[in-house]
TORFI-398451 format. One record per residue (C-alpha): x, y, z; residue in one letter. Coordinates in nm, 3 decimals, decimal comma, padded with zeros to 5 digits, m for minus. Each point is the difference from the previous one (the first is absolute). Layout:
REM residues N
+---------+---------+---------+----+
:       x :       y :       z : aa :
+---------+---------+---------+----+
:       X :       Y :       Z :  a :
...
+---------+---------+---------+----+
This chain:
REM residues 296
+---------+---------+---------+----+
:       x :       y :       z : aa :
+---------+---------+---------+----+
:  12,666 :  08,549 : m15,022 :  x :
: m00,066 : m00,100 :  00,397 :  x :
:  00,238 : m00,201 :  00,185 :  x :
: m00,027 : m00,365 :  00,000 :  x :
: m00,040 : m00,137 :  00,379 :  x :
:  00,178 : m00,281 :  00,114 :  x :
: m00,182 : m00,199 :  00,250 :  x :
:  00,186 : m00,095 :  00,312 :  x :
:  00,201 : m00,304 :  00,001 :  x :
: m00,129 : m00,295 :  00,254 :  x :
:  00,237 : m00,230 :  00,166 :  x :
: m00,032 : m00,360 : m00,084 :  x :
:  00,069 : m00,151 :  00,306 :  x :
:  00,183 : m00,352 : m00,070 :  x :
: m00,232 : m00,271 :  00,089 :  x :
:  00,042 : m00,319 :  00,227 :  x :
: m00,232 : m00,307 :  00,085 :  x :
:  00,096 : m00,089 :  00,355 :  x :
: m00,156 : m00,328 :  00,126 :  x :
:  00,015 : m00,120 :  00,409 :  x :
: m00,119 : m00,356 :  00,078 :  x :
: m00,171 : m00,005 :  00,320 :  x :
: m00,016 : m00,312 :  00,261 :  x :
: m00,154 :  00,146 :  00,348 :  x :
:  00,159 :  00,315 : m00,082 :  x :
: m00,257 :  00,244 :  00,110 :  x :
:  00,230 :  00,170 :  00,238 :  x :
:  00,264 :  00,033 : m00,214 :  x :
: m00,193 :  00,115 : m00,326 :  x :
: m00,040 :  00,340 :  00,103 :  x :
:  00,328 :  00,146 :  00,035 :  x :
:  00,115 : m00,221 : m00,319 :  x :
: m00,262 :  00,200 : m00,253 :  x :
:  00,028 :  00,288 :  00,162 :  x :
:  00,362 : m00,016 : m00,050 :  x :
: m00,057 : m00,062 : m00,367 :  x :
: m00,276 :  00,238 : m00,078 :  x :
:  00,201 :  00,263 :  00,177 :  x :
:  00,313 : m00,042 : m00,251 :  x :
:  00,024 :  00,372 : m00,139 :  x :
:  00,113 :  00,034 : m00,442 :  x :
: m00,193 : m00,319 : m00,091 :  x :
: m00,324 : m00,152 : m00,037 :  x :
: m00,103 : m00,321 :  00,161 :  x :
: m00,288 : m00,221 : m00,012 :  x :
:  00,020 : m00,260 :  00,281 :  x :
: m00,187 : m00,343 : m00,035 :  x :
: m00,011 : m00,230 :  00,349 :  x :
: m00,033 : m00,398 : m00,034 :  x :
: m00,155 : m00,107 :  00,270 :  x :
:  00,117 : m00,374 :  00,072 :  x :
: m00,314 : m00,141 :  00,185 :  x :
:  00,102 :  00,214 :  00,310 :  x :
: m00,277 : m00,034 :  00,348 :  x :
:  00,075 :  00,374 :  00,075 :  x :
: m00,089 :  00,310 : m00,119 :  x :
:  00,268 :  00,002 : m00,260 :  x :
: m00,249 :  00,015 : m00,324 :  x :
: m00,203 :  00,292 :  00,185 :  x :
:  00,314 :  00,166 :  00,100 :  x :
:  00,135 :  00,046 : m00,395 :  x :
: m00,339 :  00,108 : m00,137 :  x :
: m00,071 :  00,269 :  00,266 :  x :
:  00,339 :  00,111 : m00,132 :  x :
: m00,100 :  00,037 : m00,327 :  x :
:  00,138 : m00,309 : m00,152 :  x :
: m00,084 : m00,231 : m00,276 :  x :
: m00,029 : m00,298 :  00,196 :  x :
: m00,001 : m00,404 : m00,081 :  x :
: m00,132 : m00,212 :  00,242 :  x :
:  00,084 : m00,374 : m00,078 :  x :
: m00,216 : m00,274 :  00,169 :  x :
:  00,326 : m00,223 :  00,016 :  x :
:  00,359 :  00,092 :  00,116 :  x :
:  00,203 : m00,021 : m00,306 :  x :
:  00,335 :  00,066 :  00,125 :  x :
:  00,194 :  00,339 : m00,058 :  x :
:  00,108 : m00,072 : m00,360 :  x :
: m00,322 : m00,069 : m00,209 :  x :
: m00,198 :  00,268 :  00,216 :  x :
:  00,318 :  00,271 : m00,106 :  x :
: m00,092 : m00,087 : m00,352 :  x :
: m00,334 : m00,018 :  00,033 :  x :
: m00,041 :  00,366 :  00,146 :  x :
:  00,275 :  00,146 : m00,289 :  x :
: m00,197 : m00,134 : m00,245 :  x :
: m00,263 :  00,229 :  00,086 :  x :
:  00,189 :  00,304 : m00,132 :  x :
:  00,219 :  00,122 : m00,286 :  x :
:  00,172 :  00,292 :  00,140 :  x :
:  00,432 :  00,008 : m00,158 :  x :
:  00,126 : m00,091 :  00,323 :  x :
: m00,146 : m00,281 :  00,300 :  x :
:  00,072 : m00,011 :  00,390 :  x :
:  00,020 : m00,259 :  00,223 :  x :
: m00,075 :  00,104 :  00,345 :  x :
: m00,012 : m00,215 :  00,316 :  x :
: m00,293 :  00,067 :  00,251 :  x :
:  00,238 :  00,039 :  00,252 :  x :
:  00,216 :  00,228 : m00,116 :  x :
: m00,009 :  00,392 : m00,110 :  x :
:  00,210 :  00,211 : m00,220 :  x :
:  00,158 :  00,334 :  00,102 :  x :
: m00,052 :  00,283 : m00,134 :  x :
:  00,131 :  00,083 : m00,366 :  x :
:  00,084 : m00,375 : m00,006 :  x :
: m00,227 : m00,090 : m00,258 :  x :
:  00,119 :  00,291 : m00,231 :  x :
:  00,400 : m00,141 :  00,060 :  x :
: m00,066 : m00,351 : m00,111 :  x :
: m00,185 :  00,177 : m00,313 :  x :
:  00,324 :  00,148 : m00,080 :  x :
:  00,191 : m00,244 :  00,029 :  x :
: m00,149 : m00,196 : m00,259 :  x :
: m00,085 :  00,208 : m00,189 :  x :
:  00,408 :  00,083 : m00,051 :  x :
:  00,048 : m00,305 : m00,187 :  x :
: m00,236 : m00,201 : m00,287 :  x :
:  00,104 : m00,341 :  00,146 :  x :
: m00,022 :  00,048 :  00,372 :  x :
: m00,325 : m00,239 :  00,037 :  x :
: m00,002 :  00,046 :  00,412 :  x :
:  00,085 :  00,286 :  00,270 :  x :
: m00,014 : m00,117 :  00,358 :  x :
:  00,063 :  00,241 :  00,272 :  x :
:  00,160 :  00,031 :  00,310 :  x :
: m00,187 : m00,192 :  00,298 :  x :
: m00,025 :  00,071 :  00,412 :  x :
: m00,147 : m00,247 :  00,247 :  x :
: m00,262 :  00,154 :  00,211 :  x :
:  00,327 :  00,059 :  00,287 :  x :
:  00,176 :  00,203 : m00,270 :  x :
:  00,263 : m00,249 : m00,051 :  x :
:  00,061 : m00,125 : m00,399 :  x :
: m00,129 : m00,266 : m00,157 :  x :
:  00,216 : m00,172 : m00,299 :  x :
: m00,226 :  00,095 : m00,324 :  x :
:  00,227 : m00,080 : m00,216 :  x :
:  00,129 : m00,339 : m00,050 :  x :
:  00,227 : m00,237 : m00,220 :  x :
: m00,138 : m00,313 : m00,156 :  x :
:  00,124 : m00,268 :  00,245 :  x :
:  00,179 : m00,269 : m00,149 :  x :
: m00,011 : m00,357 :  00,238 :  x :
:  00,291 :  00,030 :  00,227 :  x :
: m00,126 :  00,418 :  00,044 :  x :
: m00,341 : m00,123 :  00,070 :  x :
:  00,068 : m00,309 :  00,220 :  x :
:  00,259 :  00,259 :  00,227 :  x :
: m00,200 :  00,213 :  00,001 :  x :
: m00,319 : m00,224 :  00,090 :  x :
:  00,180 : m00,172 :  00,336 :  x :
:  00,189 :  00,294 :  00,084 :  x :
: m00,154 :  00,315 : m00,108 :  x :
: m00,222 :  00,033 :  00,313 :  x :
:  00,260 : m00,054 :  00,232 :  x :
:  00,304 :  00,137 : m00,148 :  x :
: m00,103 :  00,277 : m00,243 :  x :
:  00,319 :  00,131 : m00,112 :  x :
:  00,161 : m00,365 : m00,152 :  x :
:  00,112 :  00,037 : m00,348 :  x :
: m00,285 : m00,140 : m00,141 :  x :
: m00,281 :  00,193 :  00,157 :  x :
:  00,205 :  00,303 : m00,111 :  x :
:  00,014 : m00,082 : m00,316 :  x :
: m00,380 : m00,098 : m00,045 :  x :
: m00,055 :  00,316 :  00,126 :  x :
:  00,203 :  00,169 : m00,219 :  x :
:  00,229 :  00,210 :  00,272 :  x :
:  00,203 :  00,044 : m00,212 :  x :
: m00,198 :  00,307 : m00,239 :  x :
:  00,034 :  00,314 :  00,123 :  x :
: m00,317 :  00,059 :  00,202 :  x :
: m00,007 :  00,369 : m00,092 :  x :
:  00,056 : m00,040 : m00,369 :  x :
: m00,264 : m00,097 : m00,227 :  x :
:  00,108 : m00,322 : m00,164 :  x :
: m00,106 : m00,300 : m00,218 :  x :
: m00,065 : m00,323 :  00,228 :  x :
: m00,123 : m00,315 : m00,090 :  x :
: m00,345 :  00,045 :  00,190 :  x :
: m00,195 :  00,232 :  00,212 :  x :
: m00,191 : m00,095 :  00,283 :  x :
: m00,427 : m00,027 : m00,094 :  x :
: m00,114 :  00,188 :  00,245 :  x :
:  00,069 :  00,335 : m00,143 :  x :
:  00,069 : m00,076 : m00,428 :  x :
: m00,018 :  00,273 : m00,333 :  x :
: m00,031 : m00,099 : m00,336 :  x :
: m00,116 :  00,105 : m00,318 :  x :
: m00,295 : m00,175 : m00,083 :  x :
:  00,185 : m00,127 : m00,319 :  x :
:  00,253 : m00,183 :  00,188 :  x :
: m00,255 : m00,143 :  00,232 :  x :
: m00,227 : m00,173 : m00,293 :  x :
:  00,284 : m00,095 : m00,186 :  x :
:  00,063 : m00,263 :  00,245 :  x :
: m00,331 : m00,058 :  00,065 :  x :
:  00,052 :  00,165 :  00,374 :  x :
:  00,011 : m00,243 :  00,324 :  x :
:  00,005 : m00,339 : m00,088 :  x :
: m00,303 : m00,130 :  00,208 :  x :
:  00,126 : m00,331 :  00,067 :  x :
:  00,184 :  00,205 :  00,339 :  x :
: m00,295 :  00,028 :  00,220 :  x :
:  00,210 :  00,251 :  00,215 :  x :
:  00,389 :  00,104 :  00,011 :  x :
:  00,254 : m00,069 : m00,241 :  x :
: m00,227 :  00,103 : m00,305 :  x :
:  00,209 :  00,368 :  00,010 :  x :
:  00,340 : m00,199 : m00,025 :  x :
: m00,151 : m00,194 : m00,275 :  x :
: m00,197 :  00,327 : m00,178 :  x :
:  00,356 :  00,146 : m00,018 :  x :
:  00,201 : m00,323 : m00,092 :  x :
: m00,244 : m00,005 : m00,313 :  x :
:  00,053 :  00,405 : m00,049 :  x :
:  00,378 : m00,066 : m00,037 :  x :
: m00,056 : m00,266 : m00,213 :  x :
: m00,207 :  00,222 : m00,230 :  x :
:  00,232 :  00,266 : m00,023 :  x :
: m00,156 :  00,214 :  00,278 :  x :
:  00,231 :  00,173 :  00,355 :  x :
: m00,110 : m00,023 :  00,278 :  x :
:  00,173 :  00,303 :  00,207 :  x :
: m00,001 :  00,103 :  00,375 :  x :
: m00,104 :  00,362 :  00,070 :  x :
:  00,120 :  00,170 :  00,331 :  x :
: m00,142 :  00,337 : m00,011 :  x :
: m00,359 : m00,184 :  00,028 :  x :
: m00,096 : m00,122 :  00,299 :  x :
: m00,262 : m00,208 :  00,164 :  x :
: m00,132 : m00,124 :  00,358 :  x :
: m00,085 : m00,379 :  00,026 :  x :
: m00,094 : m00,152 :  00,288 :  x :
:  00,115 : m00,390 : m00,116 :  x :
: m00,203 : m00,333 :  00,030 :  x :
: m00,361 :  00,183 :  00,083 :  x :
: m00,200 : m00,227 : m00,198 :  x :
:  00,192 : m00,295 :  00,059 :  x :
: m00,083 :  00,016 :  00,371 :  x :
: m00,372 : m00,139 : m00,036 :  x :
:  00,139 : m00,290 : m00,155 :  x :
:  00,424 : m00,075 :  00,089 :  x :
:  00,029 : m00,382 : m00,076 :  x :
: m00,171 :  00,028 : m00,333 :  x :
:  00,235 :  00,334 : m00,088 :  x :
:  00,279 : m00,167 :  00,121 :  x :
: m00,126 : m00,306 : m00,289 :  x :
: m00,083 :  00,226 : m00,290 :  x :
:  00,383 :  00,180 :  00,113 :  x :
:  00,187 : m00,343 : m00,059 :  x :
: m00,207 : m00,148 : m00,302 :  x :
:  00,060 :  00,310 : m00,168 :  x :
:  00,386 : m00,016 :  00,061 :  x :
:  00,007 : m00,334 : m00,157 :  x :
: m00,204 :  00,047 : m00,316 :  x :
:  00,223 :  00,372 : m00,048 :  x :
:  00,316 : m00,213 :  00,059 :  x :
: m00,143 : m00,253 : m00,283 :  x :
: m00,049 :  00,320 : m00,279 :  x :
:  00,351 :  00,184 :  00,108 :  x :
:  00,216 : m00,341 : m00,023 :  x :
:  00,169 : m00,127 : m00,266 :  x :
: m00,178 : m00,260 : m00,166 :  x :
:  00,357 : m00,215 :  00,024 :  x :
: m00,006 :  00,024 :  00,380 :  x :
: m00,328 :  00,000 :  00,085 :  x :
: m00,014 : m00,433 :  00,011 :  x :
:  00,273 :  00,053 :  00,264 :  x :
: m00,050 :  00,338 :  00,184 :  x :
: m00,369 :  00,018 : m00,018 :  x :
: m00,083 : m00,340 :  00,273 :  x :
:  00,239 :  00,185 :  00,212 :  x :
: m00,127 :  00,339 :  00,007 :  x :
: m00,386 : m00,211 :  00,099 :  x :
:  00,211 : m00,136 :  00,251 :  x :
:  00,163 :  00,283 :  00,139 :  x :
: m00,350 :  00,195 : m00,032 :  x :
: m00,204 : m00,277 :  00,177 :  x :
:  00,224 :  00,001 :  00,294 :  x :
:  00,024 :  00,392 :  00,017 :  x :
: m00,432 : m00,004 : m00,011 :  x :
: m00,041 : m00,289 :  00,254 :  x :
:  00,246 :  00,186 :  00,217 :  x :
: m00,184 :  00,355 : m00,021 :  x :
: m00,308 : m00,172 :  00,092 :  x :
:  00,102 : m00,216 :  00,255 :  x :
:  00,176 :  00,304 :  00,191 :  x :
: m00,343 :  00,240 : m00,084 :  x :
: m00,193 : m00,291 :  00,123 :  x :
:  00,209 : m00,020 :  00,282 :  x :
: m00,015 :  00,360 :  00,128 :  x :
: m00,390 :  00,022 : m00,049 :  x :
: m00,044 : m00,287 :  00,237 :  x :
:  00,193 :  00,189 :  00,273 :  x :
+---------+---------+---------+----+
């Protein structure tokens, strides 16, 4: 009787959907996919949603062997994020900014991560400016008097108790750890967290729909945790250059509907006119200083 051959056993490489929304991003887009595609132990299909961008930002993702959406409208960050993960059905999704890129193996980290626990619905990694210096990914859900510190005195005085707090100083920054939410630019979940809040909530046409994606998580039962050993690059506030006034807008009327979910419904009649208040002044403040340093 002859010997029964085994065939040889084939890796299954774990599989991610990793969507980038693109607004004049052409510049940036290479070294973004390439940083992606590049990501060594798993397999990763990579869909671009192009925003109505002038520049070679559509051309740019396809020559790179993307799936590619190109909207004839800009739609705002949230609703094009769902609208490119809806394309796929791969375990796991990835939220990628344009202008930022992943280091190697970081890809493979955040996959561990959550994949060490059934109810972590979010890994965010460790972030560096373009300079090298750290940016605060992880974050605590501000209550009013942390956001309104914070707010007036954040970009003047960033180590008051309240910024500090809101930027959670406090967690170890070498240790992973669960947070209350993750910055957007860089985001892992399992696709079964993701639809089971129905992803970004599209009413945020741009920032403050991650604080609210993982506001919702916790409310569903889902972590949200802070991994160290990945890291990423990001060079902040790329695509919010074409257009600051109208970032700085979407910024503030997103911090007041957020502050509406997260409150309790007994303060809100109180708290809530205040925090419009508070928000209003911060905006026309921002813009009147931006406006003021692009006339000189």
């Amino acid at each position: 009787m002859g010997l029964a051959l085994r065939s040889p056993t084939v890796a299954v490489l774990p599989e991610v959907d990793c969507v980038v929304v693109s607004y004049h991003s052409a510049a940036d887009l290479p070294t973004c996919i390439d940083s992606l595609t590049s990501q060594e132990g798993i397999s990763t299909r990579v869909v671009v949603v192009d925003n109505l961008s002038s520049d070679d930002s559509v051309e740019t993702a396809r020559q790179r062997g993307c799936a590619v959406i190109a909207n004839d409208s800009n739609r705002g960050f949230a609703a094009a994020v769902n609208q490119g993960l809806q394309q796929g059905s791969a375990p796991w999704v990835l939220i990628l900014n344009p202008d930022a890129q992943m280091a190697p193996g970081a890809l493979c980290a955040l996959l561990k991560r959550a994949q060490a626990e059934a109810t972590v619905g979010c890994v965010g990694p460790h972030t560096l400016n373009d300079d090298g210096t750290e940016y605060p990914s992880r974050r605590s859900f501000p209550n009013i008097v942390t956001a309104a510190v914070h707010g007036l005195l954040g970009s003047v005085w960033s180590a008051n108790p309240a910024t500090r707090r809101y930027h959670a100083d406090d967690t170890p920054r070498d240790q992973s750890s669960v947070v209350d939410w993750v910055s957007g630019s860089c985001m892992l979940l399992p696709r079964r967290a993701w639809e089971s809040v129905g992803g970004f909530d599209e009413r945020y046409f741009m920032y403050v729909e991650d604080m609210d994606l993982c506001l919702r998580l916790r409310r569903a039962g889902w972590k949200t945790v802070y991994e160290p050993t990945a890291t990423i690059m990001h060079s902040r506030g790329q695509s919010s250059r074409h257009r600051p006034l109208r970032s700085s807008l979407h910024h503030h009327v997103g911090a007041a509907r957020f502050y509406w979910r997260s409150a309790s419904r007994w303060h809100r009649p109180i708290t809530w006119p205040l925090a419009v208040l508070a928000l209003t002044i911060r905006g026309a403040t921002q813009v009147s200083v931006g406006a003021l340093r692009a006339g000189r």
